[in-house]
DSSP file (Angstrom, degrees, kcal/mol; ACC not computed):
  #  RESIDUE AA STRUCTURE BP1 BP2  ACC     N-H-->O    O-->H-N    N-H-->O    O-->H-N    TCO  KAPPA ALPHA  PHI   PSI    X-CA   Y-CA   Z-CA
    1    1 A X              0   0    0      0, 0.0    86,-2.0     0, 0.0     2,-0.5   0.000 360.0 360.0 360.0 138.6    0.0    0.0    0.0
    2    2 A X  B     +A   27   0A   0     25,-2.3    25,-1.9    84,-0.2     2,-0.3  -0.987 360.0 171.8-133.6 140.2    1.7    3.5   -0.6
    3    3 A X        -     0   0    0     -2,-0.5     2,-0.5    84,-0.4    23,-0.2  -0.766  43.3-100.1-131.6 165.7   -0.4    6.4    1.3
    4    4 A X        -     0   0    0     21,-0.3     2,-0.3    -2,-0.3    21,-0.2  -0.910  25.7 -97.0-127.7 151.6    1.5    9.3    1.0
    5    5 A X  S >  S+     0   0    0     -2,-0.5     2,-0.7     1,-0.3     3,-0.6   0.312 112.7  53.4 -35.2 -31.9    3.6   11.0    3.3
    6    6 A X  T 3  S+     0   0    0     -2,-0.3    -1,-0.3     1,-0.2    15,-0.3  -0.376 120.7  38.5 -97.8  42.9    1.2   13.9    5.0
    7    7 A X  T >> S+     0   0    0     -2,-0.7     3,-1.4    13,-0.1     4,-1.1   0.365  77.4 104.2-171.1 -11.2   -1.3   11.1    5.8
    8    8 A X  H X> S+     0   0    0     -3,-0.6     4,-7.2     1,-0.3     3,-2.0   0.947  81.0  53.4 -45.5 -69.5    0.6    8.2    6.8
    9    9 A X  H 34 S+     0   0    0      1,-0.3    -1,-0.3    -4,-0.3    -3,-0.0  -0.070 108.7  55.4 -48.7  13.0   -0.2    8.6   10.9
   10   10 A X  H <4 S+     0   0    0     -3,-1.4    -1,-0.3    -2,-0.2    -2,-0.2   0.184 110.9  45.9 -55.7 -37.0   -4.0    8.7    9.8
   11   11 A X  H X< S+     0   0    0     -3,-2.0     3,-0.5    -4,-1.1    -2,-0.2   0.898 106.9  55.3 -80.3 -51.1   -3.3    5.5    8.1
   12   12 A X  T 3< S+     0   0    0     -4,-7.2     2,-0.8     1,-0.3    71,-0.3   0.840 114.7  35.2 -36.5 -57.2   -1.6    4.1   10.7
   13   13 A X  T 3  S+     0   0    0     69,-0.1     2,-0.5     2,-0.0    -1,-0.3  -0.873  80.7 160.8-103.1  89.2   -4.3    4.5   13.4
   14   14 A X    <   +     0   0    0     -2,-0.8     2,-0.3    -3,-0.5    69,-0.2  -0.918   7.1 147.0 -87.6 139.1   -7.1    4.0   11.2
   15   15 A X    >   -     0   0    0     -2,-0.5     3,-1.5    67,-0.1    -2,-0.0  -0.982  55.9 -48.4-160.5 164.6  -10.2    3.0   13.0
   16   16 A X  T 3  S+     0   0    0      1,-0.3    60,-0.2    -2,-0.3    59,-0.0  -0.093 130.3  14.4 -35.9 152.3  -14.4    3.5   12.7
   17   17 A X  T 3  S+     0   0    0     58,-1.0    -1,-0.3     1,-0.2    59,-0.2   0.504  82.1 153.3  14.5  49.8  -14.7    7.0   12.1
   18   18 A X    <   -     0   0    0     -3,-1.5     2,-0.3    57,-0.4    59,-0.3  -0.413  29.1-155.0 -65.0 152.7  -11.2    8.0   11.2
   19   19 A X        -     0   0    0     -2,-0.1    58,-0.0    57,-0.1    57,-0.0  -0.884   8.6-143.2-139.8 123.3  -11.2   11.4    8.7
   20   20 A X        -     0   0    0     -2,-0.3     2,-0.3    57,-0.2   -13,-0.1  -0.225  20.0-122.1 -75.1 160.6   -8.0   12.0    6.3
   21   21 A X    >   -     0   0    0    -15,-0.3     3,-0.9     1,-0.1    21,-0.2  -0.619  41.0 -82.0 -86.6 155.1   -7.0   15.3    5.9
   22   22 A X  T 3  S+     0   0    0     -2,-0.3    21,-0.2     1,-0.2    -1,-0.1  -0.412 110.8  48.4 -62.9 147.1   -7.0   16.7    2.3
   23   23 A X  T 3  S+     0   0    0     19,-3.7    -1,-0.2     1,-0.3   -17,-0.2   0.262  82.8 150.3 104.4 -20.7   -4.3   16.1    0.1
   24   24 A X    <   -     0   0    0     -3,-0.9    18,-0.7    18,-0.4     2,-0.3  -0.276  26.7-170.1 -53.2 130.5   -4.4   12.6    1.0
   25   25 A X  E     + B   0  41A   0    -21,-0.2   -21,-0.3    16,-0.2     2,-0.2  -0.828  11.7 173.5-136.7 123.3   -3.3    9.5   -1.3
   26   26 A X  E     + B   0  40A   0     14,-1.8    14,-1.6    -2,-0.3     2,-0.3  -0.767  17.6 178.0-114.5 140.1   -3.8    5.9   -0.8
   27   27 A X  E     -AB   2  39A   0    -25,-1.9   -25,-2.3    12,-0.2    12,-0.3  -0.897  23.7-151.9-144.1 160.1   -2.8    3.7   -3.8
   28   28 A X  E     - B   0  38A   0     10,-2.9    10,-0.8    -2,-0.3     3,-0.1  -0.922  20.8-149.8 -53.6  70.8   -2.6   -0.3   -4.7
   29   29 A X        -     0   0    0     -2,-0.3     2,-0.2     8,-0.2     7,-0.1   0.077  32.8 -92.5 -60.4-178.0   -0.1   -0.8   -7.1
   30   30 A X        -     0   0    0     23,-0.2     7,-0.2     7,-0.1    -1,-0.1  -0.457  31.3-148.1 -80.8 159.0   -1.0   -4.0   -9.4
   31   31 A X  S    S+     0   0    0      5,-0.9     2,-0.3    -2,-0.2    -1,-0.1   0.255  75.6  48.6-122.8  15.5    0.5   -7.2   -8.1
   32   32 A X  S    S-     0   0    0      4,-0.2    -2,-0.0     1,-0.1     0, 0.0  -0.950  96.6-100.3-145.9-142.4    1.0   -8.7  -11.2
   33   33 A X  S    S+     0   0    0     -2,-0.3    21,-0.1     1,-0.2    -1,-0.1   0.733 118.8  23.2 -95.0  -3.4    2.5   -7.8  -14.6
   34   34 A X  S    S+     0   0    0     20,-0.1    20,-0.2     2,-0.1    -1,-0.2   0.535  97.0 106.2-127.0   3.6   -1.2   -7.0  -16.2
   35   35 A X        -     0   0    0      1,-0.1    19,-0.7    18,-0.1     2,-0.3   0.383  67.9-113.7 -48.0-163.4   -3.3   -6.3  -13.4
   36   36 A X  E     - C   0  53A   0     -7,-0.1    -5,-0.9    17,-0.1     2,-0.2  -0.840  17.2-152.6-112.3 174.6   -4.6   -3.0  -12.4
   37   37 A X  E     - C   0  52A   0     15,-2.2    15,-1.4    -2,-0.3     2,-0.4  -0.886  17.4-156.6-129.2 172.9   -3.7   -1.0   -9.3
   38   38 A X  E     +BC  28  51A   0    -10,-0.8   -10,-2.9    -2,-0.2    13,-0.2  -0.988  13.7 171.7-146.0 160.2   -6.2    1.4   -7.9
   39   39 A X  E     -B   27   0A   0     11,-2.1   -12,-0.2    -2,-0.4     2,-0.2  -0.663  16.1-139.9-146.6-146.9   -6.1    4.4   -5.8
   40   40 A X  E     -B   26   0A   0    -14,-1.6   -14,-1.8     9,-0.2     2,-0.3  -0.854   4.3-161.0 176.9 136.6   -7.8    7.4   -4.2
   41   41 A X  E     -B   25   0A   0      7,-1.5     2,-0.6   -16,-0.2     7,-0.4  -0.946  12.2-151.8-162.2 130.7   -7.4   11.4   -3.2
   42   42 A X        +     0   0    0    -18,-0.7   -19,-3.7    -2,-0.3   -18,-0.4  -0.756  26.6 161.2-103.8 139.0   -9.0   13.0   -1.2
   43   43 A X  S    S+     0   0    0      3,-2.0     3,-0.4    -2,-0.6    -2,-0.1  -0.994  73.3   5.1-131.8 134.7   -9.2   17.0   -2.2
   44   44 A X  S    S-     0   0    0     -2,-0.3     3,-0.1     1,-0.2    -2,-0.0   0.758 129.6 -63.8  77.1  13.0  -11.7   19.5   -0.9
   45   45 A X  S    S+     0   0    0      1,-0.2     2,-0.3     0, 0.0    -1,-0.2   0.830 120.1  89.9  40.8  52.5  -13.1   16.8    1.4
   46   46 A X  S    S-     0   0    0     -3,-0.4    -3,-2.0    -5,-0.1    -1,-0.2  -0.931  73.7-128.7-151.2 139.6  -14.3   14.5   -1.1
   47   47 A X        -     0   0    0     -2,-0.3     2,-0.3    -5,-0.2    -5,-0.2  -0.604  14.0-164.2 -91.9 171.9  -12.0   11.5   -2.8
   48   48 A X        -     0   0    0     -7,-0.4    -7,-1.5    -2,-0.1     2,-0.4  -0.979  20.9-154.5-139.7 122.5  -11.5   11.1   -6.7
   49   49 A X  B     -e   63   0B   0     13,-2.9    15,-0.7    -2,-0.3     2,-0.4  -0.855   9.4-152.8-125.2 177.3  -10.2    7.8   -7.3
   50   50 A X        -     0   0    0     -2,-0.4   -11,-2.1    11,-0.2    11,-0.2  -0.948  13.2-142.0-132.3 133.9   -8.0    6.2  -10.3
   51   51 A X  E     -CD  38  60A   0      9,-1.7     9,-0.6    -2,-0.4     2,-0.4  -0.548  28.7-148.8 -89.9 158.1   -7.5    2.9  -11.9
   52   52 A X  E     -C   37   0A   0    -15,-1.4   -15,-2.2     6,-0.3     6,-0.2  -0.997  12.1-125.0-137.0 128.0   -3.8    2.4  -12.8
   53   53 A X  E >   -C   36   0A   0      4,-3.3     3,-5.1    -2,-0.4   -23,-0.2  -0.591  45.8 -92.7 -88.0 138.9   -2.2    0.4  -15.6
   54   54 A X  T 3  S+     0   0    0    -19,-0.7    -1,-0.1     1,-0.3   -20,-0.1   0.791 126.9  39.8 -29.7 -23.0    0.7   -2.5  -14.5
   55   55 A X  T 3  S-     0   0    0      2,-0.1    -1,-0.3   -21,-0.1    -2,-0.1   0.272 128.2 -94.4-124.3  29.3    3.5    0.3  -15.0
   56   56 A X  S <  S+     0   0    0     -3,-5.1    -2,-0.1     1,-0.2   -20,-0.0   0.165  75.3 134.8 119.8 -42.3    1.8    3.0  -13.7
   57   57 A X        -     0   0    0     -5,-0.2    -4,-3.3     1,-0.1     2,-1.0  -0.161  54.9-106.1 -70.2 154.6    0.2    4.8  -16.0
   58   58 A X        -     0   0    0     -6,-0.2    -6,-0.3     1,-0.2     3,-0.1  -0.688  25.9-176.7 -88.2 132.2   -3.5    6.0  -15.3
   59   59 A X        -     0   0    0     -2,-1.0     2,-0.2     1,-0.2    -1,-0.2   0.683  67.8 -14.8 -36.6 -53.1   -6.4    4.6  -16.9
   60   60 A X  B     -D   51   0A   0     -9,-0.6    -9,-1.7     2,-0.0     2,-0.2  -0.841  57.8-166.4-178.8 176.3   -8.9    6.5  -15.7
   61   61 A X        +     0   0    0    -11,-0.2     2,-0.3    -2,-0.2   -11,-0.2  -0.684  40.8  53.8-147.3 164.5   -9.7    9.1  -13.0
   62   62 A X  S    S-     0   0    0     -2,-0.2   -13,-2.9     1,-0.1     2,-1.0  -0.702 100.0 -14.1 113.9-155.7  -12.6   10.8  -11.2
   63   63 A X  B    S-e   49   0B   0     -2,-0.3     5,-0.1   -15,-0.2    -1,-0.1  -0.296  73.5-163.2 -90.2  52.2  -16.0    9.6   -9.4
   64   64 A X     >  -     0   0    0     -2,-1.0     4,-3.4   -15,-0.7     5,-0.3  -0.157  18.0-136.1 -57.8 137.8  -15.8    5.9  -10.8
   65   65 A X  H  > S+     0   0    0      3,-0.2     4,-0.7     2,-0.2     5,-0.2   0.785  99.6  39.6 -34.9 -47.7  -19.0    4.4  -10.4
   66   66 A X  H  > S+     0   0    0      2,-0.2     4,-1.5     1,-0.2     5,-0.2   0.886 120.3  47.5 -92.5 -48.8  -17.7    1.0   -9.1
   67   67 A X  H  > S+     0   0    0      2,-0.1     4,-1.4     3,-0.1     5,-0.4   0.914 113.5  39.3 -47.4 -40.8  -15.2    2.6   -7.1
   68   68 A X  H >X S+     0   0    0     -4,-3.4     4,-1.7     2,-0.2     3,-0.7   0.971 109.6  71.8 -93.3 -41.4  -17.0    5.5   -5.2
   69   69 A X  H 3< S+     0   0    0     -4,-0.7    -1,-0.1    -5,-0.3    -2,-0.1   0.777 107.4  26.0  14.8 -82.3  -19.9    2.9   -4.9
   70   70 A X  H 3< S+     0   0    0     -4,-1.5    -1,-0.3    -5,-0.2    -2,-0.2   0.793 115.0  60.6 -88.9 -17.5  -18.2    0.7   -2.3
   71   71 A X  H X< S+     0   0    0     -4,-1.4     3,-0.9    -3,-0.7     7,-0.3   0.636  86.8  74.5 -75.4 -31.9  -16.2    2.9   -0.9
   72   72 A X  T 3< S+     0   0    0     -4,-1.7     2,-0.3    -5,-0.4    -1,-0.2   0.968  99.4  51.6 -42.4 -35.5  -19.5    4.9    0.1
   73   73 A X  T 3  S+     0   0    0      5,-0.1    -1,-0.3    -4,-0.1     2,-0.2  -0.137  83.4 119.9-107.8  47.1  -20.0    2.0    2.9
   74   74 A X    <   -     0   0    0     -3,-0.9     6,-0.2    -2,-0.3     4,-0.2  -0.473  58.5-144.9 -99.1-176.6  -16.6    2.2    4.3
   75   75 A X  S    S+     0   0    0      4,-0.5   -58,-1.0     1,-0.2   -57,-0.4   0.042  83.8  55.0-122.1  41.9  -16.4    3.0    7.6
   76   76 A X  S >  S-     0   0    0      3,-0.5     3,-1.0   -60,-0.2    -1,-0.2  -0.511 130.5 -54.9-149.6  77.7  -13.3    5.2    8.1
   77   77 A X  T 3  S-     0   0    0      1,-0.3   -57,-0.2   -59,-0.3    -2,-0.1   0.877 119.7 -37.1  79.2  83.4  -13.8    8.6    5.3
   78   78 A X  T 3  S+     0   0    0     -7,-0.3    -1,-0.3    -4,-0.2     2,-0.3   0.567 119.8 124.6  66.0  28.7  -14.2    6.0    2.1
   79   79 A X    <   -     0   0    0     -3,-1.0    -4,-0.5    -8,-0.1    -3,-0.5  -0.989  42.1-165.3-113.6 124.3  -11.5    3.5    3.6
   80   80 A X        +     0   0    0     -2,-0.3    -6,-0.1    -6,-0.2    -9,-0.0  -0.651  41.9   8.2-145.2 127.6  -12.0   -0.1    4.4
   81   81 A X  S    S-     0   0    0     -2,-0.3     2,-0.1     2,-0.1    -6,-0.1  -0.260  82.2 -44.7 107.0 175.4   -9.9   -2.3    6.4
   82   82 A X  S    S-     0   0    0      1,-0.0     2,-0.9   -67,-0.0    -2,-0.1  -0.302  75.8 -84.1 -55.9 158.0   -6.8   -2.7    9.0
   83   83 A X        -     0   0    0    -71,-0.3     3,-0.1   -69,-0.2    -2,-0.1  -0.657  49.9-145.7 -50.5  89.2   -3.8   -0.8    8.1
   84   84 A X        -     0   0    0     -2,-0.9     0, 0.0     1,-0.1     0, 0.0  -0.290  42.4 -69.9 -63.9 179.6   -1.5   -2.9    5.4
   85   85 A X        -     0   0    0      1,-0.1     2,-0.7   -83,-0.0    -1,-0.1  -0.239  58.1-139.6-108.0 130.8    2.4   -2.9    5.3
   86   86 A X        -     0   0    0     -3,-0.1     2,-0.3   -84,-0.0   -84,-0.2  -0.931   7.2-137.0 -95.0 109.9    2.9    0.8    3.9
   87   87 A X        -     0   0    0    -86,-2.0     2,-0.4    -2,-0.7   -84,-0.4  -0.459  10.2-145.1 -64.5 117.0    5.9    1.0    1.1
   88   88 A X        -     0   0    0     -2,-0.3    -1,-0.1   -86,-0.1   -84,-0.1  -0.801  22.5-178.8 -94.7 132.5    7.9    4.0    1.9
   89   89 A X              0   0    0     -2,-0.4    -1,-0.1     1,-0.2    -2,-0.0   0.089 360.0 360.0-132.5  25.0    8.9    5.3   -2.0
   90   90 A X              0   0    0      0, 0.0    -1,-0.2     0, 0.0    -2,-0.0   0.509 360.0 360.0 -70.9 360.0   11.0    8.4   -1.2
């Protein structure tokens, strides 16, 4: 998981009603060579999230349907889950 640096210690203690600051980015790279990766950023207090092509590139961006969808029922600001292993990419 790479979250980025002004948000990490939000990520860290994530718990029911956690709230990221803006400016925030959480990403998934793909795990394998043709997968996607997905991510998510939150600006203005609202996220925009992005699909990612296996090297990086984006795919496409914005208020995806299938994305903001489930993330709507998260229960920590459009975030799901325990913390996972954060990749520091400085």
């Amino acid at each position: 998981m790479r979250v980025s640096a002004d948000c990490r210690g939000t990520y860290r203690t994530l718990v029911t009603d956690t709230v990221f600051p803006d400016g925030c980015v959480l990403a998934q790279l793909a795990t394998s060579a043709d997968g996607p990766g997905y991510g998510m950023r939150k600006l203005n207090g609202s996220w925009t999230y992005f699909q990612l092509g296996a090297r990086g590139g984006v795919l496409a961006a914005g208020a995806l349907p299938s994305c903001a969808g489930c993330h709507a029922q998260a229960p920590a600001d459009h975030v799901f889950g325990l913390p996972r292993e954060i990749v520091d990419s400085r």
